[in-house]
KEKE-3310 file (N, C-alpha, C; in steps of 0.2 Angstrom, whole numbers, plus 5000, padded with zeros to 4 digits):
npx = (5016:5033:5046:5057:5073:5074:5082:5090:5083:5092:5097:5103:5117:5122:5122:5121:5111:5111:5098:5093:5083:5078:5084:5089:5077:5070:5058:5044:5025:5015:5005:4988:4975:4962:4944:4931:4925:4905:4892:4882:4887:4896:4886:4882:4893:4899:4905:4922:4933:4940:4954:4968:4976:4993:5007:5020:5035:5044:5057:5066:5068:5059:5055:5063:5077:5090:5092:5093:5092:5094:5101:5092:5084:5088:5090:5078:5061:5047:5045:5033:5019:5024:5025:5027:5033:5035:5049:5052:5052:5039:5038:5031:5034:5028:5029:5036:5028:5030:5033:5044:5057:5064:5076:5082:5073:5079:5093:5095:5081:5062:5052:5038:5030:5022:5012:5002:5003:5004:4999:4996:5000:4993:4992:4981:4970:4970:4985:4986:4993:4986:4981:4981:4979:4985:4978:4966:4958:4956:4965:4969:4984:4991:5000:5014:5026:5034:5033:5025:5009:4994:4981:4968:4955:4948:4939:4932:4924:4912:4893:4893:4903:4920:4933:4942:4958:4964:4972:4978:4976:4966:4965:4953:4948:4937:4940:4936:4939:4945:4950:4957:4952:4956:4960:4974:4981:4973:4969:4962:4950:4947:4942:4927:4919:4913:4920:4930:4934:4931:4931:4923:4926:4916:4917:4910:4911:4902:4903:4905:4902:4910:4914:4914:4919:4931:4945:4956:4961:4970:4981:4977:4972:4968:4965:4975:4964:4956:4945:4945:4945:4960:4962:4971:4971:4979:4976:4974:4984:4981:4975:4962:4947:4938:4925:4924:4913:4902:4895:4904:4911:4906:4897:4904:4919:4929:4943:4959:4974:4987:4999:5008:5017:5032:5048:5051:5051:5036:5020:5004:5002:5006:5001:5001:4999:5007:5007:5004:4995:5001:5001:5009:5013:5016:5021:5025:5039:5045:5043:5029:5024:5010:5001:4988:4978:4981:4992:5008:5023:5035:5047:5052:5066:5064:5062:5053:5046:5037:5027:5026:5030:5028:5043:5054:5059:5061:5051:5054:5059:5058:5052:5053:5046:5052:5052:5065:5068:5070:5072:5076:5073:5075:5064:5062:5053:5044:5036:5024:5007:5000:4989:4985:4974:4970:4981:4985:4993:4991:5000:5005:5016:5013:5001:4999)
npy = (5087:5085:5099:5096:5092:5095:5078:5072:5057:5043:5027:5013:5000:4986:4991:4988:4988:4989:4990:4994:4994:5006:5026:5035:5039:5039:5055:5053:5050:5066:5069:5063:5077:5078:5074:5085:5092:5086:5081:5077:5068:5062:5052:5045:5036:5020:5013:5008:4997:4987:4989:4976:4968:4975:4963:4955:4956:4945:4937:4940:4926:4917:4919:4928:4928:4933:4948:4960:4973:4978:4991:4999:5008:5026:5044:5051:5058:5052:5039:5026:5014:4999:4988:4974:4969:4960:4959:4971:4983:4993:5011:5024:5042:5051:5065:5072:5070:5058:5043:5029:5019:5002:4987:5007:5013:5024:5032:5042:5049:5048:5037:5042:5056:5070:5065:5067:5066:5051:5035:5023:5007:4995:4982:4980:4965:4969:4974:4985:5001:5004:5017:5025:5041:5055:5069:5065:5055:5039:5032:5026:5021:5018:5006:5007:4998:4998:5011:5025:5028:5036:5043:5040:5045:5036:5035:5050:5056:5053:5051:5063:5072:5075:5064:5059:5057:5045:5030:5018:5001:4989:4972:4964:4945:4946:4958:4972:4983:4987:5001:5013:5028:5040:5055:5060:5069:5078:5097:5106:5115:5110:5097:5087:5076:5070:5060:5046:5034:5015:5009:5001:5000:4994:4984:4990:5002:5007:5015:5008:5011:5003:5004:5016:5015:5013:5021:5028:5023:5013:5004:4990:4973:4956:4941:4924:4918:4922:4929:4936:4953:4962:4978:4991:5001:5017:5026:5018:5010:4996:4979:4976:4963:4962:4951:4941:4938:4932:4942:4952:4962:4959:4966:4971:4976:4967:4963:4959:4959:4968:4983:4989:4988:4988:4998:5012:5023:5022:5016:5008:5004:4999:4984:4966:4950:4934:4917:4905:4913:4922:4936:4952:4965:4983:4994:5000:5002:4993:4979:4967:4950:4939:4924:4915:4916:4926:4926:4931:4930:4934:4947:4962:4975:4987:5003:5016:5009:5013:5006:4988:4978:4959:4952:4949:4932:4921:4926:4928:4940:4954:4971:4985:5002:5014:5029:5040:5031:5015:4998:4981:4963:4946:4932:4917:4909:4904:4917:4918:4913:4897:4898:4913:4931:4934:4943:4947:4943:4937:4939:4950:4952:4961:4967:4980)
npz = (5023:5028:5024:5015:5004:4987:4982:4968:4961:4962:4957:4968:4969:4973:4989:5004:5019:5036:5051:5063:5078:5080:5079:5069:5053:5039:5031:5034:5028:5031:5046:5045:5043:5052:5051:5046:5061:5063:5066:5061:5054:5064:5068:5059:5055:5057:5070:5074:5072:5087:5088:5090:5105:5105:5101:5108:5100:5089:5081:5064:5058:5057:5045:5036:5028:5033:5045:5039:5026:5008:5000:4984:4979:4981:4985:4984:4989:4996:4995:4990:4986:4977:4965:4955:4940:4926:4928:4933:4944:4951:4957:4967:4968:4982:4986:4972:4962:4952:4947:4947:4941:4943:4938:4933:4917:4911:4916:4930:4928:4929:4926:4923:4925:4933:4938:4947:4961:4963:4972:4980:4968:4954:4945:4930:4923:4909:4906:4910:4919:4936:4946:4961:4963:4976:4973:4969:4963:4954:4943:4923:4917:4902:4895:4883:4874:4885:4889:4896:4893:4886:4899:4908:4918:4930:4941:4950:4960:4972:4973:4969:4974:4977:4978:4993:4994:4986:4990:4993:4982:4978:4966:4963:4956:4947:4943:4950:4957:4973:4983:4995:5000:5012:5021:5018:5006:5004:5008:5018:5014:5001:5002:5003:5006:5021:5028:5030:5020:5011:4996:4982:4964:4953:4938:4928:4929:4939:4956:4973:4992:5002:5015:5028:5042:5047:5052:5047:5034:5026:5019:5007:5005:4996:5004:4999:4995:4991:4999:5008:5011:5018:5029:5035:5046:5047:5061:5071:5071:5067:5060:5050:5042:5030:5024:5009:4996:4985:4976:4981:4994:5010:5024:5040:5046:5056:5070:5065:5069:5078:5073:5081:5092:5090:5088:5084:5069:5060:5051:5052:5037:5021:5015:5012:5005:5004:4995:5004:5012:5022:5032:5028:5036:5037:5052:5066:5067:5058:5047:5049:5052:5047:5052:5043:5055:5062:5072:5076:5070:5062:5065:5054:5057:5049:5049:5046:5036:5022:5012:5001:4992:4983:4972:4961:4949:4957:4967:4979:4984:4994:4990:4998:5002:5007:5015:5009:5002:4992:4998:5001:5005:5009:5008:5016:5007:4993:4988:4979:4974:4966:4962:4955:4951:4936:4929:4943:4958:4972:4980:4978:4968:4953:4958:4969)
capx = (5022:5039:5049:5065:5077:5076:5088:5088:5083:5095:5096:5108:5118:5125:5122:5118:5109:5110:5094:5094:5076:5079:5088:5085:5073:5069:5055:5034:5020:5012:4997:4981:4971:4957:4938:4928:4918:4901:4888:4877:4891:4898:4880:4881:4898:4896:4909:4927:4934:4944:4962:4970:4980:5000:5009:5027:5041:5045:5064:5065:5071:5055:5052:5066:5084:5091:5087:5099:5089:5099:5094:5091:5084:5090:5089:5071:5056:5045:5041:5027:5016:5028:5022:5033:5028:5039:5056:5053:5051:5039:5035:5029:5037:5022:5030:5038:5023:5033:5035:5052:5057:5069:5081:5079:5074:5085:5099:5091:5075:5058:5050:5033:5031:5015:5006:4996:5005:5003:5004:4997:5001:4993:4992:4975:4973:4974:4992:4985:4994:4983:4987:4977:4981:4983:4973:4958:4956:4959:4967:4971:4989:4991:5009:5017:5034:5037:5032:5019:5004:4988:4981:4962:4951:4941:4934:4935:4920:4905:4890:4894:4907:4926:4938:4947:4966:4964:4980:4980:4971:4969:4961:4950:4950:4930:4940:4933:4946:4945:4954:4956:4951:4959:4962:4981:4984:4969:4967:4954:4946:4943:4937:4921:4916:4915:4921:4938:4930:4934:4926:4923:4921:4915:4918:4905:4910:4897:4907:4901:4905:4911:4914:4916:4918:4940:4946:4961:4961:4977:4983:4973:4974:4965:4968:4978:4959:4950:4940:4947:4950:4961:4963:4975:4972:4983:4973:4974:4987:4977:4972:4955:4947:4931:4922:4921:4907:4904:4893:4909:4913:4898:4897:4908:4925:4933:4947:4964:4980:4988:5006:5009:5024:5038:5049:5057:5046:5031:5011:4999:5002:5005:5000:5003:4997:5007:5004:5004:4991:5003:5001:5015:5010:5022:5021:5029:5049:5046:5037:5026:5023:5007:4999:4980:4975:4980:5000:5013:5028:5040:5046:5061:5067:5063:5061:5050:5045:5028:5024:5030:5027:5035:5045:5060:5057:5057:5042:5055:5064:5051:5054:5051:5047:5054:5056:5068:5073:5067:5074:5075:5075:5073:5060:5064:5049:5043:5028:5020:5001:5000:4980:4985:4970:4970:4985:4987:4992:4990:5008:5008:5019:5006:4998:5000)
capy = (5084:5088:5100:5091:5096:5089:5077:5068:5049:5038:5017:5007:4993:4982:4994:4985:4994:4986:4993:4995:4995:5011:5028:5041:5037:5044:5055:5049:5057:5070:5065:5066:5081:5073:5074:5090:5091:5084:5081:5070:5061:5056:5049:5040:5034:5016:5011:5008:4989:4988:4987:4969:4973:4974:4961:4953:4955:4939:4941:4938:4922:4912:4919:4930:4924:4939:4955:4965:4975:4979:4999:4998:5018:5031:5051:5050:5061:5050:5032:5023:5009:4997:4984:4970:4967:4957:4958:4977:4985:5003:5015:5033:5045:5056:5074:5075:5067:5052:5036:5028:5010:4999:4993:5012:5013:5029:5035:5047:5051:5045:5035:5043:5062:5073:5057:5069:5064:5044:5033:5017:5006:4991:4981:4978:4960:4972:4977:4994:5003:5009:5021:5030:5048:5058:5073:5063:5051:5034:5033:5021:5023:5012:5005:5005:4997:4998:5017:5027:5032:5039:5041:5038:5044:5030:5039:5056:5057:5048:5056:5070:5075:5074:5058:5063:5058:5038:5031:5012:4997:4979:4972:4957:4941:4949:4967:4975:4989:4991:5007:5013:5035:5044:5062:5063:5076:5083:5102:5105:5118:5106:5091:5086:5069:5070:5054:5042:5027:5011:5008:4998:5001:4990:4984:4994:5010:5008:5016:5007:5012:4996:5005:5022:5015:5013:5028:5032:5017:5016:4999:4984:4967:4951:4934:4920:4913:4928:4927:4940:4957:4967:4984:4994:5007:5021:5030:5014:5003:4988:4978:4972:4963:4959:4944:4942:4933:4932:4947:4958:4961:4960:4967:4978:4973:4963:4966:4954:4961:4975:4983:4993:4984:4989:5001:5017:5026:5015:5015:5002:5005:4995:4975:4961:4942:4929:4913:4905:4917:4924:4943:4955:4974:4989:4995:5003:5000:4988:4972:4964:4944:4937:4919:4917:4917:4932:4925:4937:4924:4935:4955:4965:4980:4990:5009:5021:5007:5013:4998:4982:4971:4954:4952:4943:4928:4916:4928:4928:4945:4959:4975:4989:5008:5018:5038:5042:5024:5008:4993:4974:4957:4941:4929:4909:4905:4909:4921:4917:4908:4893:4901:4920:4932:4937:4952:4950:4938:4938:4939:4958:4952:4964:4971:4989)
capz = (5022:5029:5022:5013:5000:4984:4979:4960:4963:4960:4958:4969:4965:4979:4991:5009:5023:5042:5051:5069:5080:5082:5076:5063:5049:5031:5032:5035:5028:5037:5050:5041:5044:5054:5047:5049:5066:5059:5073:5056:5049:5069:5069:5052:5055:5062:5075:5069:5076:5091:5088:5095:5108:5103:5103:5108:5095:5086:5076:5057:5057:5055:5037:5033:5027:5038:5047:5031:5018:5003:4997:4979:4976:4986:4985:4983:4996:4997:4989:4991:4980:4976:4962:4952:4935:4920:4930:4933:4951:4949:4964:4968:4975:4980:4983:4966:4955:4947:4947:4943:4939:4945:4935:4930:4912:4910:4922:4936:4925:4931:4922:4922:4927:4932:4941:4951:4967:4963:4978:4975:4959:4952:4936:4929:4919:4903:4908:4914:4927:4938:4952:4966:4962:4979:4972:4969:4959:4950:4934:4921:4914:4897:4892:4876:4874:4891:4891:4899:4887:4888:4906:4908:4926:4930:4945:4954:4964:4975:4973:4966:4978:4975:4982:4996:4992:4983:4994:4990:4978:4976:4961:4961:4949:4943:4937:4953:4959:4979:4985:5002:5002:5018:5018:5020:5006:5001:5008:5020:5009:4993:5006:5000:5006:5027:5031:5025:5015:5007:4990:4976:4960:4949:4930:4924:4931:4946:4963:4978:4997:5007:5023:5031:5050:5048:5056:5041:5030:5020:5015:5007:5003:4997:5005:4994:4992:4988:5003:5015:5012:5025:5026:5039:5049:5051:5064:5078:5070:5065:5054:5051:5038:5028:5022:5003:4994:4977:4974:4984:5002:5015:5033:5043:5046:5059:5071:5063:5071:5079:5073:5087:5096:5087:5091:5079:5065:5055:5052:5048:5030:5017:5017:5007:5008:5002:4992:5010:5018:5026:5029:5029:5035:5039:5057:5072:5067:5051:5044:5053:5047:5056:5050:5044:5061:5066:5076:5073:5068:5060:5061:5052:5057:5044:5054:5042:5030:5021:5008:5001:4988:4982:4965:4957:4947:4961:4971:4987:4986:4999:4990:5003:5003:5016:5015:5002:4997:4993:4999:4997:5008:5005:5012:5016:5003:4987:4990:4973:4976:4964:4956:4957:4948:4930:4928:4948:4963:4983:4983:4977:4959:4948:4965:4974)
cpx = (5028:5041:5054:5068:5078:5080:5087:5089:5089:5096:5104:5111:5125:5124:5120:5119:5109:5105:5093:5083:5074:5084:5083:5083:5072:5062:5048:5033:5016:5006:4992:4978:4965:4950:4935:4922:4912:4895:4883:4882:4894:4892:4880:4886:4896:4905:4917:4930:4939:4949:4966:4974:4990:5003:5016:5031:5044:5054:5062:5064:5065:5051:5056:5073:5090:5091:5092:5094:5095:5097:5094:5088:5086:5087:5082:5067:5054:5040:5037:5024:5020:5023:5028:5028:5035:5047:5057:5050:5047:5036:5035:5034:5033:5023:5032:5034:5026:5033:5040:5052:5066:5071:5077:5080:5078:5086:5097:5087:5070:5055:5042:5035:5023:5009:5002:4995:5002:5003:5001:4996:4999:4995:4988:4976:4974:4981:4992:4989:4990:4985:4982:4982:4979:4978:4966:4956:4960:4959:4971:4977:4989:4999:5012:5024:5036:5038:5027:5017:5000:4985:4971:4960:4947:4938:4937:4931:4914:4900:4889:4901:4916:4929:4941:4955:4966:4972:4981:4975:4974:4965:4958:4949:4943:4932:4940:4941:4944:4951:4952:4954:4951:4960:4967:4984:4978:4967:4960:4947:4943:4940:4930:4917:4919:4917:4927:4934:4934:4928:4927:4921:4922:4916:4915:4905:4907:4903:4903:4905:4905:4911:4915:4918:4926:4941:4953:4962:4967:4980:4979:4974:4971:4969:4971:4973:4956:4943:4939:4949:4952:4964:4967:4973:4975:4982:4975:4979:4985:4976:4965:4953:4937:4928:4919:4918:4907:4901:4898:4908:4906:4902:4902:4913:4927:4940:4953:4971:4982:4997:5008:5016:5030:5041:5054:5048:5041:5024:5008:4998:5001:5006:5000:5002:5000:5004:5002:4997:4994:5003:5005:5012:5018:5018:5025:5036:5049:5042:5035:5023:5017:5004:4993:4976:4975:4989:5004:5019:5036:5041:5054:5059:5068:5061:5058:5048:5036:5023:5028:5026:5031:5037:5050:5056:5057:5053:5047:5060:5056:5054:5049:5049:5049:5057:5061:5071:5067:5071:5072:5076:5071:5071:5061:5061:5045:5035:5021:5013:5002:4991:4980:4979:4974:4976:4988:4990:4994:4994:5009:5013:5013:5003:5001:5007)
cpy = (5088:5093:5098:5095:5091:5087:5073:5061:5046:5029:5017:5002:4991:4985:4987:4988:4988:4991:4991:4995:5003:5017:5032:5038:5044:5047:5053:5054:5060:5067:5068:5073:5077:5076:5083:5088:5091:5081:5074:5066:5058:5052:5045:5035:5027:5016:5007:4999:4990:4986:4982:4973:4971:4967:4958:4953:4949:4943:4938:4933:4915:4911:4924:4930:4928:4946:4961:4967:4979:4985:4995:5004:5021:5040:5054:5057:5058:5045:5030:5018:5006:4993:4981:4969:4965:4959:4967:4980:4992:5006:5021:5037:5053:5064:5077:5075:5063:5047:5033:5018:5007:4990:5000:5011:5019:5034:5042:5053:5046:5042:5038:5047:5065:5068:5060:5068:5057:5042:5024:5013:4999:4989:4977:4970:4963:4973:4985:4996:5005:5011:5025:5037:5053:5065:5071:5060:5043:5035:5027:5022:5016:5012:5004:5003:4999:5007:5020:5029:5035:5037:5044:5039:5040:5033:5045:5059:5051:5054:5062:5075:5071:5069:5062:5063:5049:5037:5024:5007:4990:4978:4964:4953:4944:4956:4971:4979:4992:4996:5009:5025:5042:5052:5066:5069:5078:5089:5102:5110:5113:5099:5093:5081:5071:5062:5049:5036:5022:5009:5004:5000:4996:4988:4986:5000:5010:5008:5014:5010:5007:5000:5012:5021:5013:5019:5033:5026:5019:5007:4994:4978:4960:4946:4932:4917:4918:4929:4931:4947:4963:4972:4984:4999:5010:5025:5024:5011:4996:4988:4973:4969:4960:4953:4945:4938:4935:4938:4955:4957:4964:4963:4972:4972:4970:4962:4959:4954:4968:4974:4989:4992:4986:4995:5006:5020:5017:5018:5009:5005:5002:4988:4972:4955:4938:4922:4907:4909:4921:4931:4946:4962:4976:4992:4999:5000:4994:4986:4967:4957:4939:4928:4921:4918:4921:4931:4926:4932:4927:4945:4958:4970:4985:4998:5015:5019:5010:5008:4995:4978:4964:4954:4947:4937:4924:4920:4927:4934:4950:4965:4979:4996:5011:5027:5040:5036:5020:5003:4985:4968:4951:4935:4919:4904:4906:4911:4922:4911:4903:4896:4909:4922:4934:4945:4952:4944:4941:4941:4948:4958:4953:4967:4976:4987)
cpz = (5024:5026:5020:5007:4994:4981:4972:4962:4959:4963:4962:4969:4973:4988:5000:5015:5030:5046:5059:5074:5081:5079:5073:5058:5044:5034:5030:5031:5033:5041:5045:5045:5048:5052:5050:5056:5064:5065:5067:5054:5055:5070:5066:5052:5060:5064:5071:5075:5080:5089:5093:5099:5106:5105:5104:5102:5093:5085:5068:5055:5053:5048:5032:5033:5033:5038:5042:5028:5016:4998:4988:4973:4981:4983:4982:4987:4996:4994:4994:4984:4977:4971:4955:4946:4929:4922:4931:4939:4947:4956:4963:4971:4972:4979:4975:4959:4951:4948:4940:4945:4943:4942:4932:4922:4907:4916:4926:4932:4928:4926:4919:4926:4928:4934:4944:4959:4968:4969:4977:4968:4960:4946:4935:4924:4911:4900:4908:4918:4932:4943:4955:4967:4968:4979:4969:4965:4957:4944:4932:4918:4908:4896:4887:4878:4879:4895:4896:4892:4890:4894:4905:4913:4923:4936:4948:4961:4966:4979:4971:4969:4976:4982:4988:4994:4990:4988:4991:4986:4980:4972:4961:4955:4946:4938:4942:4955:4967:4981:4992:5000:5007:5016:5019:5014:5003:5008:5010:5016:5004:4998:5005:5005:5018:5031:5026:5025:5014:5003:4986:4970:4957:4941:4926:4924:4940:4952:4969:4987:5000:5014:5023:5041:5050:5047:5049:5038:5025:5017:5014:5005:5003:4999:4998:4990:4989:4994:5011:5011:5017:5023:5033:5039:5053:5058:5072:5077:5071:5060:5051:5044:5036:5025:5015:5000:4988:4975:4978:4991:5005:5019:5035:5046:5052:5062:5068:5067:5072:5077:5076:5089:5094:5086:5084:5073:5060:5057:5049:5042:5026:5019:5011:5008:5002:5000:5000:5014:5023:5025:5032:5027:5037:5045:5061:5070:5061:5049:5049:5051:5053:5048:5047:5049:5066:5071:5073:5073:5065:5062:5062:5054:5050:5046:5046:5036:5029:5015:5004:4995:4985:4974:4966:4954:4950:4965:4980:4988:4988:4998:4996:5002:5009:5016:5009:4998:4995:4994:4999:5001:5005:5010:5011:5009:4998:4990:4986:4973:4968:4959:4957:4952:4942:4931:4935:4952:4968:4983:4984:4971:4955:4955:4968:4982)
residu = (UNK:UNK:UNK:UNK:UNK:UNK:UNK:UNK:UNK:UNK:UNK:UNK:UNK:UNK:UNK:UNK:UNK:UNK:UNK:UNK:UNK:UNK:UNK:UNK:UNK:UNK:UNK:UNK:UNK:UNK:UNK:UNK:UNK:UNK:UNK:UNK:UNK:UNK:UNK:UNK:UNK:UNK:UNK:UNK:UNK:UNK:UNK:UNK:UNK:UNK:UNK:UNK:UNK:UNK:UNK:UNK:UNK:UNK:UNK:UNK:UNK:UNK:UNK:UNK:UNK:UNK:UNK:UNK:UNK:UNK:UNK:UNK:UNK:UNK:UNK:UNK:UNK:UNK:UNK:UNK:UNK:UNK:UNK:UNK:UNK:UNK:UNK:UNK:UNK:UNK:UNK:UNK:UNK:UNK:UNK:UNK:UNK:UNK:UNK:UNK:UNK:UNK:UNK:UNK:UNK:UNK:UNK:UNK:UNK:UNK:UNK:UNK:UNK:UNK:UNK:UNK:UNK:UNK:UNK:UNK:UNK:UNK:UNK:UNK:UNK:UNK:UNK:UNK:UNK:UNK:UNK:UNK:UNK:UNK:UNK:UNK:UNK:UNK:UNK:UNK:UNK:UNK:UNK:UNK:UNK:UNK:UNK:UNK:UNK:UNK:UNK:UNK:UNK:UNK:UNK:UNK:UNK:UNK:UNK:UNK:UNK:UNK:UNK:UNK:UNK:UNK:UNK:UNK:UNK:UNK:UNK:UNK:UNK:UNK:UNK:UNK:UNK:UNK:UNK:UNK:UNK:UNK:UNK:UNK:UNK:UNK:UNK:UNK:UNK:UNK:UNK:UNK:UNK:UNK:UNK:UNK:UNK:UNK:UNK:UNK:UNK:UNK:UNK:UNK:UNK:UNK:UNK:UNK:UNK:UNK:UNK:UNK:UNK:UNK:UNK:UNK:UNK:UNK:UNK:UNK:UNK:UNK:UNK:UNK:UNK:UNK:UNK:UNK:UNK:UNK:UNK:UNK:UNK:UNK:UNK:UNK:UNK:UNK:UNK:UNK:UNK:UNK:UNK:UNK:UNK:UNK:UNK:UNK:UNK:UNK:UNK:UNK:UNK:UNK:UNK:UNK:UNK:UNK:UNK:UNK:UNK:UNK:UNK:UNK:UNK:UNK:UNK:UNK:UNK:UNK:UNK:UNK:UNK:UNK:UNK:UNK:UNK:UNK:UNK:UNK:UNK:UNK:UNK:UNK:UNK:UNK:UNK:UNK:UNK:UNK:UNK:UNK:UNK:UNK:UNK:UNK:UNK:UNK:UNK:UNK:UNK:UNK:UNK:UNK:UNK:UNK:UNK:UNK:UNK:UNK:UNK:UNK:UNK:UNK:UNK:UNK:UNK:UNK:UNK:UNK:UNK:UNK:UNK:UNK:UNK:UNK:UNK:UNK:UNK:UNK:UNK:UNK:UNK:UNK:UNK:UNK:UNK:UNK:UNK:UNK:UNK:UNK:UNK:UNK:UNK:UNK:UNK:UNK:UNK:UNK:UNK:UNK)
# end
């Protein structure tokens, strides 16, 4: 990760940011280290799905009120894992190890310290936190009165070998916890596992590997139906997805959309499916808003956004990560599904 200088986070209030296709941007995180040369694991590895090819730039208008985001944290390094829960924004911010709240619960103090470099955040149907802790692991944070409590690893390893750097989750209405596994901060000495994964574990503990063939898997996300779920990769900018069945996700994934086109800093990052079906990834110069079928319909200029999720009590504010801030726009239609899962919904209200 860059070098930066750290500044004490602080909450914004009224703040409003005009965001250009183009210009200087908050800082990204670093390129992944790319896998060890492996002459048995390129063998093992099945083939990664072609990336659609880029396409034309829409403007917002077809799904968002206007092209404004409104900041709402600032002086940050580097947020990520956005997730709304009982009228209370929380998100990571990896180099520091915290996660802080929005409203903050006390005036430029994090809400949670020593995360372990957190990046994504869900909320299980217990009202867990859970968080994919960039140095290897998943873990369960429990909440008392609105505090952080005792923090529980639910996994650290596959096979016997350590996680490479957990990056983001979605949680299934069964309990099931898919996470994506890439190895943007895990040190090439402690890498273990030769290959970046998407896993499941299971409500019994059991870790399963759904896939090793997406090239740097980083954001994930079930359909409104439970019937799809898409991952992102950073490596190609796409977004593919897989076919879920009742016993969990079959086959090898499926090429869905490219977010390539867009012009200023961004990666296929973090994604989020509206009550609608409609899916909202982070890309090349912002938010990219494509249908179920794949027809890109909407995109903000959001230049350095790295994940999104929806909140407010109507389900139509899209807050944002972006480098040192977080920011907030608002989308024509509540984003909130009508049968969301136990603790979670499509929308990302309770979701990473």
């Amino acid at each position: 990760m860059p070098k930066t200088r750290a500044i004490a986070g602080r909450i914004v209030s009224g703040g409003v940011l005009m965001l250009a296709l183009t210009g200087t941007v908050a800082a990204q995180a670093p390129s992944p280290a790319p896998a060890p040369d492996s002459p048995a694991s390129a063998r093992a590895a099945p083939k990664a799905p072609a990336a659609p090819e880029a396409p034309k730039l829409p403007d917002h208008s077809a799904v968002f009120e206007s092209d404004k985001v409104e900041v709402v944290a600032s002086g940050l390094r580097f947020t990520e894992g956005p997730v709304f829960r009982d009228g209370v924004l929380y998100f990571s911010d990896i180099p520091t190890s915290t996660v802080h709240t929005f409203p903050a619960q006390a005036e430029d103090k994090p809400w949670r310290t020593g995360t372990n470099r957190s990046n994504g955040l869900a909320f299980d149907a217990s009202g867990r936190l859970i968080a994919c802790e960039s140095d290897g692991a998943i873990a369960a944070i429990t909440i008392i009165d609105g505090k952080p409590g005792e923090r529980k690893v639910l996994v650290s390893a596959y096979e016997g070998k350590r996680l490479n750097s957990p990056n983001d989750l979605a949680i299934h209405p069964d309990g099931s916890i898919y996470f994506t596994d890439p190895d943007f901060f895990v040190d090439r000495d402690k890498k273990q596992l030769d290959f970046n994964g998407v896993f499941r574990l299971g409500p019994d503990g059991s870790l399963k590997l759904v896939s090793r063939s997406i090239g740097r898997p980083n954001g994930l996300a079930f359909s409104h139906d439970h019937t799809r779920l898409y991952v992102t990769d950073s490596a190609n900018g796409s977004i593919s997805y897989f076919t879920v069945a009742a016993d969990g996700v079959s086959g090898e994934p499926k090429p869905f959309a490219s977010v390539r086109s867009g012009r200023g800093r961004g990666l296929a990052d973090g994604i989020k499916v509206d009550g609608q079906g409609r899916v909202f990834s982070t890309g090349a110069g912002g938010i990219f808003v494509f249908t179920p079928d794949g027809a890109l319909i909407a995109f903000l200029p959001v230049p350095g956004a790295s994940n999104l999720c929806f909140g407010d009590a109507d389900g139509r504010t899209l807050y944002i990560t972006k480098g040192r801030e977080v920011v907030k726009a608002r989308v024509r239609e509540a984003a909130a599904a009508t049968t969301p899962a136990p603790g979670t919904s499509p929308s990302g209200i309770g979701q990473p």
